[in-house]
C-alpha angles and dihedrals in degrees: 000000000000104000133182110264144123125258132181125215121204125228120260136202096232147039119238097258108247090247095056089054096040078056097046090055098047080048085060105049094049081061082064092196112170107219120095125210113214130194142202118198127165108193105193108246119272093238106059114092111258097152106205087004092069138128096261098050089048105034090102109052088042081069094047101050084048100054091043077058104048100188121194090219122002125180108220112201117202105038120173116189089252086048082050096055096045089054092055080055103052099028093042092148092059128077106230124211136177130105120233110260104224098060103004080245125055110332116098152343123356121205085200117193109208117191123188107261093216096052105037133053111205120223108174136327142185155171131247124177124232091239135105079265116049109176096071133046106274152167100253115208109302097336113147088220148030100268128201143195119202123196144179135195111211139173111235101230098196082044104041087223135117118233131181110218112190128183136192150168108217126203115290079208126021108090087187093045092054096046090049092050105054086051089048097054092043091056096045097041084050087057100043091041096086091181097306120132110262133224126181135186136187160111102276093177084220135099119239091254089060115108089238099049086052093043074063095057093035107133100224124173100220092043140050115286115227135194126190095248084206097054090048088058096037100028092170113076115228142196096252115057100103105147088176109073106147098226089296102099098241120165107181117091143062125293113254088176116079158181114210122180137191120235081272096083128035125211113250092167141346131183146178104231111216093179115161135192127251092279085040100257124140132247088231143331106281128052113245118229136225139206129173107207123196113202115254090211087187098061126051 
């Protein structure tokens, strides 16, 4: 069972050569297990001014948290391009897409979707911008910033299915921005979906009770049906499921970072990781979160 719970992971002399974790995983997809794990983790971007919270100084710890918990596909929200090139280095055994938001090419943030290459086979992939246009990179509403959705269509190879796996940082300030592009996404990935399972990640900026995050979860004949994979294991909301902390520690709130899964797919476990380093600092300022899905093969 994958609870909620902090954890603390010492430091260590040396890196994990490249060739022991290309193993490891190879190791993994003979097991052909057919549950994925799937992660959301949003890294705070290198450029915004944390002081002794910056990049630099948590860089570290951010790789090591990825690699303990060892996803099959993740959605990174954040992304700067040095943040990009550290990420080819320390995930060297996943095939990384997403285009920056600002330019389609290298200017800004990336919400960078990474799947496991021994596992997944991709297929095609693609950007569109939470804007009234989508097909160009655009100021959406009365969003305070360009925003972006990646996606990917891939064959799972352990589970012989295709599956569309889309992720996204959505406005901290447009309400109409929010609310447009739930309906948005749920329109496009309706349209890429082409009767794969569906799995999408993000920052939503948005707690699970706001109109936008349940036009999400809306069940709608003519489009794809959702459900919060962590609210299907922990139906119950509680006090302490804060993912926004600010680099403070903070438990007590409501999640605005999600899983969400097609029928497709059904929940076996989710958590909020609150892992810390060594001196009890955080890797950045949101928890990441963690589901592990088991494919629903009769139910697509």
């Amino acid at each position: 069972m994958l609870n909620n719970h902090s954890t603390t992971i010492a430091p260590h002399s040396k890196r994990k050569r490249a060739v022991e974790h290309e193993s490891r995983i190879a190791a993994d997809v003979a097991a052909e297990s057919p549950s994925l794990d799937v992660m959301s983790f949003n890294i705070r971007n290198s450029a915004a001014g944390d002081g002794v919270h910056s990049w630099e100084n948590r860089r570290k710890l951010a790789f090591d948290i990825f690699h303990a918990c060892d996803p099959d596909l993740v959605g990174f929200q954040e992304v700067l391009a040095d943040q990009l090139n550290d990420i080819r280095t320390h995930a060297a055994g996943y095939g990384l897409i997403g285009a920056a938001r600002d330019d389609g090419l290298h200017s800004g943030e990336r919400a960078l979707i990474a799947y496991r290459r021994a596992r997944f086979s991709l297929i095609d992939s693609g950007d569109f911008w939470l804007a009234e246009s989508d097909d160009q990179p655009r100021l959406g509403w009365d969003a305070s910033h360009i925003r972006i959705c990646s996606w990917a269509r891939l064959i799972d190879r352990n589970a012989g299915l295709p599956l569309l796996f889309a992720n996204t940082h959505w406005d901290h300030q447009g309400i109409v921005a929010r609310r447009m592009s739930a309906l948005l996404m749920r329109r496009r990935l309706s349209e890429l979906f082409k009767g794969a399972a569906v799995i999408v990640t993000g920052d939503f900026n948005s707690h699970e009770t706001d109109e936008w995050v349940q036009t999400m979860l809306e069940q709608h004949a003519e489009s794809i049906a959702l459900a919060d994979s962590y609210r299907q294991v922990h139906p119950v909301r509680q006090p302490d499921e804060l993912t926004d902390h600010h680099f403070t520690g903070e438990t007590k709130g409501m999640r605005i970072d999600y899983i969400l899964h097609s029928p497709g797919f059904r929940s076996l476990d989710a958590r909020i990781v609150r892992t810390r380093g060594a001196n009890g600092e955080y890797a950045t300022d949101h928890y990441p979160v963690l589901s592990r899905l088991d494919w629903n093969k009769g139910a697509r």
